[in-house]
DOLO-429374 format. One record per residue: x, y, z of N, C-alpha, C in turn; residue in three letters. Coordinates in pm, whole numbers, padded with zeros to 5 digits, always signed. Each point is the difference from the previous one (the first is absolute). Layout:
// DOLO-429374
XYZXYZXYZALA ...
This chain:
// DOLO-429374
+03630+01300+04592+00136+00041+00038-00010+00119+00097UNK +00068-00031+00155-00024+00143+00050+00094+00104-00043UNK +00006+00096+00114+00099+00118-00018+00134-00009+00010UNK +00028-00121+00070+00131-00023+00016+00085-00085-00132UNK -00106-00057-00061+00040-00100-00067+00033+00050-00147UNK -00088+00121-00035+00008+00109-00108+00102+00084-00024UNK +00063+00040+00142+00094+00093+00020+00112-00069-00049UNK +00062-00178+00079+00094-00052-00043+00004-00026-00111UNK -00139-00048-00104+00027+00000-00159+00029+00128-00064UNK -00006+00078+00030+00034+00131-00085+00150+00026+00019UNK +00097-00009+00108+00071+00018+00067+00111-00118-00083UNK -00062-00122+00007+00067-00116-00091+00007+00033-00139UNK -00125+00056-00095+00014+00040-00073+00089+00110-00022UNK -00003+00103+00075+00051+00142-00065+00160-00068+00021UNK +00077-00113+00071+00152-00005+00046-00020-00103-00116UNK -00082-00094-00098+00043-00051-00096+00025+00080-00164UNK -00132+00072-00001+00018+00094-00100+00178+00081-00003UNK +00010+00078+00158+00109+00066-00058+00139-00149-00008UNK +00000-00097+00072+00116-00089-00007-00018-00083-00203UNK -00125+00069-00068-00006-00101-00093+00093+00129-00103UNK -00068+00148+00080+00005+00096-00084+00230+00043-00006UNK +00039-00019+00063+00121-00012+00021+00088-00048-00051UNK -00027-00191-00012+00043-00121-00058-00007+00069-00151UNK -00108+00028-00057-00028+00047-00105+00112+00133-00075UNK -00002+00124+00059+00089+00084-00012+00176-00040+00025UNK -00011-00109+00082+00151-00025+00041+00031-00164+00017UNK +00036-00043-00116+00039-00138+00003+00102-00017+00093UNK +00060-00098+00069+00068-00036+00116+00124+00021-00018UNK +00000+00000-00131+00157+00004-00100+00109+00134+00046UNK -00159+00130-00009+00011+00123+00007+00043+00050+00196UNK -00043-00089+00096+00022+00000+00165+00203+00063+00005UNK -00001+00089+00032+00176+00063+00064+00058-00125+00132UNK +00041-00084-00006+00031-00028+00108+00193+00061+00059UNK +00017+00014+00117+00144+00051+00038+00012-00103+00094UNK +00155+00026-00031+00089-00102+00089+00015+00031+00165UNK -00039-00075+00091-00030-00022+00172+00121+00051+00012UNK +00116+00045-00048+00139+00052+00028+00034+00138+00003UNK -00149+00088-00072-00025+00146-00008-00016+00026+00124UNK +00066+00108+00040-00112+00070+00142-00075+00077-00068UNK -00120-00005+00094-00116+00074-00034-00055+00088+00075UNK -00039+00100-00042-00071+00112+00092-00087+00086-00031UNK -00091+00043+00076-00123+00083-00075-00111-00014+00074UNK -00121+00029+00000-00120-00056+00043-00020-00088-00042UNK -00029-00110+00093-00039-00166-00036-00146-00008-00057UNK -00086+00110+00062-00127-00047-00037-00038+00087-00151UNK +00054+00115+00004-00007+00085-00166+00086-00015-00086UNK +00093-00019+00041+00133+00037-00091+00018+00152+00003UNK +00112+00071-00061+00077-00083-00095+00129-00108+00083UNK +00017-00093-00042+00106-00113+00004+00132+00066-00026UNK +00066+00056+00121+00112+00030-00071+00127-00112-00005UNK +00076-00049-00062+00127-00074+00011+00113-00003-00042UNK +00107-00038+00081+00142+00027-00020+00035-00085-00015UNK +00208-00074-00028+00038-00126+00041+00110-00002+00077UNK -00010-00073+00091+00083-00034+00126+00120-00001-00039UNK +00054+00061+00096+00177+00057-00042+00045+00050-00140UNK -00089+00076-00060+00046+00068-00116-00021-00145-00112UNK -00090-00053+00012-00034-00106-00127-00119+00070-00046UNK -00030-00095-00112-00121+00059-00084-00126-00032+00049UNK -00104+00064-00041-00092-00056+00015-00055-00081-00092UNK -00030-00126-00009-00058-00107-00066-00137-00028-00009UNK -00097+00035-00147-00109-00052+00022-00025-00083-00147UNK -00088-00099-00003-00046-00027-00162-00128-00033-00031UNK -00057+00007-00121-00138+00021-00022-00004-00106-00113UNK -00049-00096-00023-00005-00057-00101+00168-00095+00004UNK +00038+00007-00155+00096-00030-00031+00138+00068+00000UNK -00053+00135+00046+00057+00141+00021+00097+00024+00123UNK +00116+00024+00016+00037+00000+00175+00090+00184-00028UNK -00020+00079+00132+00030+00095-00015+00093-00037+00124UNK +00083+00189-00011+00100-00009+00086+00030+00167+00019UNK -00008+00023+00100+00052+00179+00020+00062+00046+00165UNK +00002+00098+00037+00032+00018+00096-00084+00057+00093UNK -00096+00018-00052-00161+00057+00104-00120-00027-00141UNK -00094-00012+00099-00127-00023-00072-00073+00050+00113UNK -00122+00016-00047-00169+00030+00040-00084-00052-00047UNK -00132-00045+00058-00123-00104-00042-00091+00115+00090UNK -00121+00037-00142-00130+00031+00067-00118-00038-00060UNK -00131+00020+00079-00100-00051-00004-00069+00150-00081UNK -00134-00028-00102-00048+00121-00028-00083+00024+00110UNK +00009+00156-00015-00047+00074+00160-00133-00086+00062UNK -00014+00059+00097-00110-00026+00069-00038-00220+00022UNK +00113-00047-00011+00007-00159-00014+00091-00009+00054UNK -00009-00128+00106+00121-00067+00109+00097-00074-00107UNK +00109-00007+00070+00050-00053-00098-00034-00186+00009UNK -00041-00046+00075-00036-00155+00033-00141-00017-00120UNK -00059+00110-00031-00083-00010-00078+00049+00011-00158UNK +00091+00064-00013+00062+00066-00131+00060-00125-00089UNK +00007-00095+00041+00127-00064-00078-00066-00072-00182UNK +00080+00092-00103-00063-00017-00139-00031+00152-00005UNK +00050+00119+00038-00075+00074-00032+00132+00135+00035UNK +00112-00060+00084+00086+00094+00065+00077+00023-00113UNK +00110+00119+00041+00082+00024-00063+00135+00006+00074UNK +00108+00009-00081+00122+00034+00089+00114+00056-00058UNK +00112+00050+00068+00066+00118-00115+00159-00052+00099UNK +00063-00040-00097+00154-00065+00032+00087+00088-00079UNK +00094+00085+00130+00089+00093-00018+00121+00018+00024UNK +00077+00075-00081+00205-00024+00057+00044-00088-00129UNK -00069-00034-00062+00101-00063-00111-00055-00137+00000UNK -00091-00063-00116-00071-00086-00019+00042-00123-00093UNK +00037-00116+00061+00027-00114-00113-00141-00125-00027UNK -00046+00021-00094-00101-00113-00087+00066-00095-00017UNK -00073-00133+00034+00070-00135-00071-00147-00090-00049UNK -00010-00037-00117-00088-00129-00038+00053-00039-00123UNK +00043-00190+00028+00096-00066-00030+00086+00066-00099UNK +00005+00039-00135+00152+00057-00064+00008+00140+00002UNK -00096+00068+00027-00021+00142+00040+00029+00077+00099UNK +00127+00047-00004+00017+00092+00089+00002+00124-00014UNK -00037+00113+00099-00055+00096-00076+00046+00130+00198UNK +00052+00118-00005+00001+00090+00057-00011+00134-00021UNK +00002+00049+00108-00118+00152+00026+00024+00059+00110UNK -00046+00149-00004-00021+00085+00139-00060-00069+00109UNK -00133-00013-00071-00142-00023+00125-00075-00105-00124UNK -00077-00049+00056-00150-00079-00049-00118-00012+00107UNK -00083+00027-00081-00132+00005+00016-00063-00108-00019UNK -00071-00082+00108-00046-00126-00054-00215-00009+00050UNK -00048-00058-00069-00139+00049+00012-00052-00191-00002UNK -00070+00002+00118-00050-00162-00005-00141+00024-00098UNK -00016+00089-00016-00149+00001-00051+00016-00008-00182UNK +00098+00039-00012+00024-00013-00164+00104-00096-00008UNK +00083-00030+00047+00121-00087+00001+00095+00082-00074UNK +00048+00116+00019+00099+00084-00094+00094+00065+00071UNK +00097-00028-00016+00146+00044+00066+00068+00119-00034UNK +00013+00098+00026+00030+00141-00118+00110+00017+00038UNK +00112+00012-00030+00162-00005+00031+00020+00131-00071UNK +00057+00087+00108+00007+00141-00104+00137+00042+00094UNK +00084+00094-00097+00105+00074+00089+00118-00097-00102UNK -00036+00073-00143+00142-00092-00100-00005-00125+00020UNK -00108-00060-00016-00011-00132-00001+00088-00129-00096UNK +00077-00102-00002+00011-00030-00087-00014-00175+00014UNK +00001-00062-00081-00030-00137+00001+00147-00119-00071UNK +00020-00096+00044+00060-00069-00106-00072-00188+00024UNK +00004-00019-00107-00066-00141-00049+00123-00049-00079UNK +00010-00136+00086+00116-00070-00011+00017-00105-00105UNK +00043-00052-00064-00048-00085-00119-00029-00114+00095UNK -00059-00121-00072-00022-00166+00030+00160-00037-00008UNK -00005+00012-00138+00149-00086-00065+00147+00059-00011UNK +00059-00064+00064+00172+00134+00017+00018+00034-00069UNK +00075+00066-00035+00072+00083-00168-00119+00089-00059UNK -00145-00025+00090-00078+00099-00097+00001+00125+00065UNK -00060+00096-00047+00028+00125+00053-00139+00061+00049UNK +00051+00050+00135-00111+00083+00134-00062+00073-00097UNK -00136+00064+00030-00074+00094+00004+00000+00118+00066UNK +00055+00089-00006+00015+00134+00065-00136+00091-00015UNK -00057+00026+00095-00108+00120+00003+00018+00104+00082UNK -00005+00134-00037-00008+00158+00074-00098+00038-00060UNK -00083+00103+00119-00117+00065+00010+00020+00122+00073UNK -00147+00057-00023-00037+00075+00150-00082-00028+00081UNK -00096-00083-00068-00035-00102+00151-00025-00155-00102UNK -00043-00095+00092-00018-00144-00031-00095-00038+00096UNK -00076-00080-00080-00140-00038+00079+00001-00179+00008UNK +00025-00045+00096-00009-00180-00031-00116-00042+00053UNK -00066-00095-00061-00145-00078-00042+00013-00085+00125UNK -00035+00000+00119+00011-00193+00063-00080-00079-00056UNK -00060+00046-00110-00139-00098-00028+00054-00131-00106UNK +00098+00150-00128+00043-00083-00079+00140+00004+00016UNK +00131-00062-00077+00122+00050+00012+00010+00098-00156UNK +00002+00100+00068+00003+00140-00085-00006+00099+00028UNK +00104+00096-00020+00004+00122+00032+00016+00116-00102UNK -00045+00124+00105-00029+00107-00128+00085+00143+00029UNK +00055+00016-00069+00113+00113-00008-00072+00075-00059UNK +00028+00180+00077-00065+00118-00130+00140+00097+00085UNK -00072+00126-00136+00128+00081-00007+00125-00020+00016UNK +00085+00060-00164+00113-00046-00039+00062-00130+00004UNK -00098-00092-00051+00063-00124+00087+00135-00068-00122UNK +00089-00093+00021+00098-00021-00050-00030-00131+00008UNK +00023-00090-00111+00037-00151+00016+00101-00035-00022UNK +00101-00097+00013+00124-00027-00056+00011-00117+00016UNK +00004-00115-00143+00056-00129+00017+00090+00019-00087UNK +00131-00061+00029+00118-00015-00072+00028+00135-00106UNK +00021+00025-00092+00051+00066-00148-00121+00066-00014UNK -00141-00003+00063-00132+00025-00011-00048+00128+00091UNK -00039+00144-00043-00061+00059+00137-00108+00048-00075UNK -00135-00003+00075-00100+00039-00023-00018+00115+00077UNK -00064+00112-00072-00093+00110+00114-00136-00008-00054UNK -00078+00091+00091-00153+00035+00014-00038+00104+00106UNK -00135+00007+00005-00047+00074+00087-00068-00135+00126UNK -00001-00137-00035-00050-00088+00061+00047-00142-00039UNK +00017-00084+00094+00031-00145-00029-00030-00110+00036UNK -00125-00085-00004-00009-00126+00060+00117-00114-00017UNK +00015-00018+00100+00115-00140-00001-00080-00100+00086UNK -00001-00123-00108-00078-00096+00000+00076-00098+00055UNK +00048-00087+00144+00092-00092+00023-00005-00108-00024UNK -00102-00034+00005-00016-00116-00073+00012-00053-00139UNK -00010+00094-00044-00004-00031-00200+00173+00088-00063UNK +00012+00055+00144+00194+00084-00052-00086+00126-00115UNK -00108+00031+00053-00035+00100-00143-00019+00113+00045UNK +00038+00129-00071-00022+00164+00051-00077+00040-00125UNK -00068+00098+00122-00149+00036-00133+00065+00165+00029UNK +00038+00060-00118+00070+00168+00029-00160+00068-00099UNK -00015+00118+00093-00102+00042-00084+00048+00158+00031UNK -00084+00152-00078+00033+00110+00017+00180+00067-00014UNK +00012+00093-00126+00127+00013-00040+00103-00097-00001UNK -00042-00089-00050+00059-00166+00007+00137+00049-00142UNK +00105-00062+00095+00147-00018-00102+00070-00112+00048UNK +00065-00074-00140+00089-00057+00024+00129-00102-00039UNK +00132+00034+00079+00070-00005-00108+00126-00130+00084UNK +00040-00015-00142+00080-00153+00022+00133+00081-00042UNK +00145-00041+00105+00106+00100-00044+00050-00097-00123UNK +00099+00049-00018+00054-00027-00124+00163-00105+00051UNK -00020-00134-00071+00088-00118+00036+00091-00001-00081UNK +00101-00102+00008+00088+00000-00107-00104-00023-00150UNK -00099-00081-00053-00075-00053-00042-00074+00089-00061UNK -00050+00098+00026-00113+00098-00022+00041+00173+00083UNK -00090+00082-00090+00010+00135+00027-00117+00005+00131UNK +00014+00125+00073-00125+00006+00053-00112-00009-00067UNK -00123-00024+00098-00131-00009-00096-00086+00087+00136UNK -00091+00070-00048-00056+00106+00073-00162-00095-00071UNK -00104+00032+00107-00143-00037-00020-00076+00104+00059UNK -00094+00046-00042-00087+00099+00035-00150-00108-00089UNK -00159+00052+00097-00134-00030-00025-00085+00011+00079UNK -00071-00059+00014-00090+00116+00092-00050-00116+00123UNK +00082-00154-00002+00014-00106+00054+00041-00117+00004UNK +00046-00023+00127+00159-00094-00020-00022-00135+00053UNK +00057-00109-00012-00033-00147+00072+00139-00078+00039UNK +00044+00001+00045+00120-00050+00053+00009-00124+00074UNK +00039-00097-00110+00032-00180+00059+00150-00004+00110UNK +00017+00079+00018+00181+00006+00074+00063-00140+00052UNK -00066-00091-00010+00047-00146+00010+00075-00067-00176UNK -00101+00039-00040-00009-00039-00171+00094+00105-00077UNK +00013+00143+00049+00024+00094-00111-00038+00002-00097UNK -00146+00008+00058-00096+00009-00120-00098+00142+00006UNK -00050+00068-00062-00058+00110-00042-00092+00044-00106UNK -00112+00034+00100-00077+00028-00103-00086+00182-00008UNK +00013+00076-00071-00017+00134+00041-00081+00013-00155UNK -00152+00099+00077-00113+00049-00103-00037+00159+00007UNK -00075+00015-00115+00011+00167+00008+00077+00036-00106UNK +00012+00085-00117+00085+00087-00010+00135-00041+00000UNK +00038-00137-00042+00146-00058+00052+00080+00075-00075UNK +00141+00088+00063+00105+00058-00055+00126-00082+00033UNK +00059-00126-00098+00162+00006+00027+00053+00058-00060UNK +00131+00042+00078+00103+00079-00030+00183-00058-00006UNK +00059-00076-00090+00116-00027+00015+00066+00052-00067UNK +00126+00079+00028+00079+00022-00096-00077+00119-00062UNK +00033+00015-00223-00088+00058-00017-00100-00071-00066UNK -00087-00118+00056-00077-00089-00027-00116+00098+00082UNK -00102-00013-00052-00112+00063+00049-00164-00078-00023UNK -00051-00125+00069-00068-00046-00004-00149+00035+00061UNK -00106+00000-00113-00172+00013+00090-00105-00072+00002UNK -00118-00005+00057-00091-00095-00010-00053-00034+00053UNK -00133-00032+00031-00058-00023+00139+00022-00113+00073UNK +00066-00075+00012+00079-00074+00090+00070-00055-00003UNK +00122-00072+00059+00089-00064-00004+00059-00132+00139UNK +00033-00061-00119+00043-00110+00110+00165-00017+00013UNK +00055-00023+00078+00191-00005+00014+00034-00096+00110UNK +00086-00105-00050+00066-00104+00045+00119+00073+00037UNK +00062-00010+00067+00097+00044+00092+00105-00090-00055UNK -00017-00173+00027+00145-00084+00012+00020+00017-00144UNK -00118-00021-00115+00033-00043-00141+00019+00152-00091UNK +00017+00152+00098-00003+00139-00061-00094-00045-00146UNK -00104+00059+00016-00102-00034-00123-00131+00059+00099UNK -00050+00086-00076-00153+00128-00006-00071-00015-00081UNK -00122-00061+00001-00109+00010-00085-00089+00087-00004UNK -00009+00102-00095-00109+00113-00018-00124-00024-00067UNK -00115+00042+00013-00132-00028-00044-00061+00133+00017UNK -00117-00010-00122-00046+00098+00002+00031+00108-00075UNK -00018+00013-00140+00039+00172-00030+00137+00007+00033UNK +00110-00114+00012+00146+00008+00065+00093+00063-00184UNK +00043+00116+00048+00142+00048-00107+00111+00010+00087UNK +00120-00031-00058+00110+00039+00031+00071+00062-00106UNK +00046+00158+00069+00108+00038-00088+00169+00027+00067UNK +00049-00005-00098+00149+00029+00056+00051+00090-00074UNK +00024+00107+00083+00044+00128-00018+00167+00035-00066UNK +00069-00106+00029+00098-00024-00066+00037-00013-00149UNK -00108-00118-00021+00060-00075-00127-00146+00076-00105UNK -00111+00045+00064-00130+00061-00022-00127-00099-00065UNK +00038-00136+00037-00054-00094-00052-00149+00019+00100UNK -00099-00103-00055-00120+00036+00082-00059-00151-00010UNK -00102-00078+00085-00004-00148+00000-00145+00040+00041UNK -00094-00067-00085-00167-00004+00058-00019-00145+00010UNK -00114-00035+00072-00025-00117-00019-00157+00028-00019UNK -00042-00162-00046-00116+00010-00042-00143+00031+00113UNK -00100+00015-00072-00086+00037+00129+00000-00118+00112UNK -00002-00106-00066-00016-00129+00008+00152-00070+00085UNK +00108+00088-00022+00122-00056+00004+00056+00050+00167UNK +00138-00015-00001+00074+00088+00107+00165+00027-00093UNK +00055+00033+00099+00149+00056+00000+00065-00079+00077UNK +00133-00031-00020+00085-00100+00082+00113+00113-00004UNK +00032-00014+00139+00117+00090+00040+00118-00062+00065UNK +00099-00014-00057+00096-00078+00029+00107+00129+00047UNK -00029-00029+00191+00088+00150+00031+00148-00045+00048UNK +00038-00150-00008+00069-00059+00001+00122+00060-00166UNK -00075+00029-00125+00073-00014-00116-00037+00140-00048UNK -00078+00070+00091-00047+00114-00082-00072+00017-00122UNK -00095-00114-00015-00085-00038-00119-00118-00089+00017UNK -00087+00130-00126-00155-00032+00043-00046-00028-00157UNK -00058-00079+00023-00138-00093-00115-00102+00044+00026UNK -00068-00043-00099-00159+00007-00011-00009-00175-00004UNK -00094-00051+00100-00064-00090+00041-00177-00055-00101UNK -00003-00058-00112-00147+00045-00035-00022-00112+00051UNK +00010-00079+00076-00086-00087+00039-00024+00036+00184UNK +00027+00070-00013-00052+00090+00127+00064-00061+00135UNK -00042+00050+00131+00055-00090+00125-00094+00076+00076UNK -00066-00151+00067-00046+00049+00102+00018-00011+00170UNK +00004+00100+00038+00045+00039+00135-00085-00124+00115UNK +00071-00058+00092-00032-00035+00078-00080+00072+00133UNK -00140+00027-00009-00022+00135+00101-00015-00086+00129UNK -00043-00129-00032-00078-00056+00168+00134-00003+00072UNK +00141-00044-00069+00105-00031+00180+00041+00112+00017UNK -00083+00140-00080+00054+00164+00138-00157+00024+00041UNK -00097-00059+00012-00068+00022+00115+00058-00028+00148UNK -00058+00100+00081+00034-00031+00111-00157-00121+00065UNK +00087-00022+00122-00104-00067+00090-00084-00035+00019UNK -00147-00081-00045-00125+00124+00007-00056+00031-00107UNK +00069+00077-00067-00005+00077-00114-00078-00077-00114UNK -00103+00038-00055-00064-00070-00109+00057+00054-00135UNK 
């Protein structure tokens, strides 16, 4: 092999390594593409990409299943890289007031931050989200944060600080929240509360533990830790609990007592057993044939 012929294999090699090394870090899924309707401006050969939209429209770009929308954006390359070389690896920052859409998820913001190299969307500036039901008459998903992070990889997003959930009669808080779109499930973790108002049917019911699972399709619930309900002067504990929403009925497990401060009655169940909480009638049993919690349909995604 001469000198010439050495040079072009290395040369072939070193442009497959990095085109393998790229593909690898940035599935195709993760590529920003924008709409030919942006003007664009900036250095063509470095970036940054700056863009606007013609006559006061938005700017339009989408990544995945993901489509954004704002009134200016920017695309750059990490330093010292063209941007013709960059693509899987750029970033870009969409500003003026930001709308998210992937299919029932809609979701707005200040600014977002979007990163091809991780696939993570960071929506910050009072972010909030709403998830629309499938079936009419059921009720949206409301989410507030201080920021929100969306997955292009999976459909799931992650709320931290103060975040708020709200389906129907239902609001959850935390310090964090996965919302799972596909499965309708919120995973609330850190200073986790939460409380169902009070219907013609039932008093409020307050939940506190140290972790929450939220079916919001089903109104179904499952929360572990330390479980504290609170209705009325019904005062239920135990390390976990399960709560049906349509049929008002809470199953406690675990070391579960309830006392009521009222009447001063007190309800154990067996080690073996649970507690049935009927917050519908304001009355709780001891269960000895126990109940067991359904844990696999509040996994999320993934999730083993």
């Amino acid at each position: 092999m001469n000198r010439t012929q050495t040079r072009v294999t290395v040369l072939l090699s070193a442009l497959i390594g990095t085109t393998l090394a790229v593909a690898a870090t940035a599935p195709i899924n993760r590529v920003l593409k924008f709409e030919t309707s942006a003007q664009l401006q900036g250095d063509l050969r470095n970036g940054p990409y700056n863009y606007t939209g013609k006559a006061g429209a938005a700017v339009k770009a989408t990544v995945g299943t993901v489509s954004i929308a704002a009134p200016q954006a920017s695309m750059k390359a990490p330093a010292g890289t063209p941007m013709a070389n960059a693509q899987g690896r750029r970033s870009a920052d969409f500003t003026g007031g930001v709308t998210v859409l992937r299919g029932r998820l809609s979701a707005k913001g200040a600014a977002l931050n979007y990163s091809e190299a991780s696939g993570q969307g960071l929506l910050t500036g009072a972010p909030s989200a709403v998830f629309t039901p499938e079936k009419k008459g059921d009720d949206p998903v409301n989410i507030a944060a201080a920021n929100m992070s969306l997955d292009v990889d999976t459909n799931m997003s992650t709320s931290t600080g103060n975040v708020k959930l709200v389906s129907g009669v239902q609001t959850g808080r935390a310090d964090r929240v996965v919302f799972d779109e596909g499965k309708e499930l919120g995973l609330l973790t850190g200073n986790m509360s939460l409380s169902r108002a009070a219907t013609a049917k039932a008093k409020e019911l307050n939940v506190v533990g140290t972790e929450a699972r939220i079916l919001t399709k089903g109104k179904l619930l499952y929360v572990l830790g330390k479980v504290k309900l609170t209705q009325g002067s019904t005062t239920t504990t135990g390390d976990a609990v399960y709560y049906d929403d349509a049929r008002n009925v809470a199953y406690v497990v675990g070391n579960a007592v309830s006392t009521d401060s009222k009447t001063g009655t007190t309800v154990r169940a067996r080690a073996s057993g649970a507690l049935e909480q009927r917050t519908d009638l304001g009355r709780v049993r001891a269960v000895d044939a126990g109940f067991t919690i359904p844990t696999a349909q509040f996994k999320l995604s993934g999730e083993k």
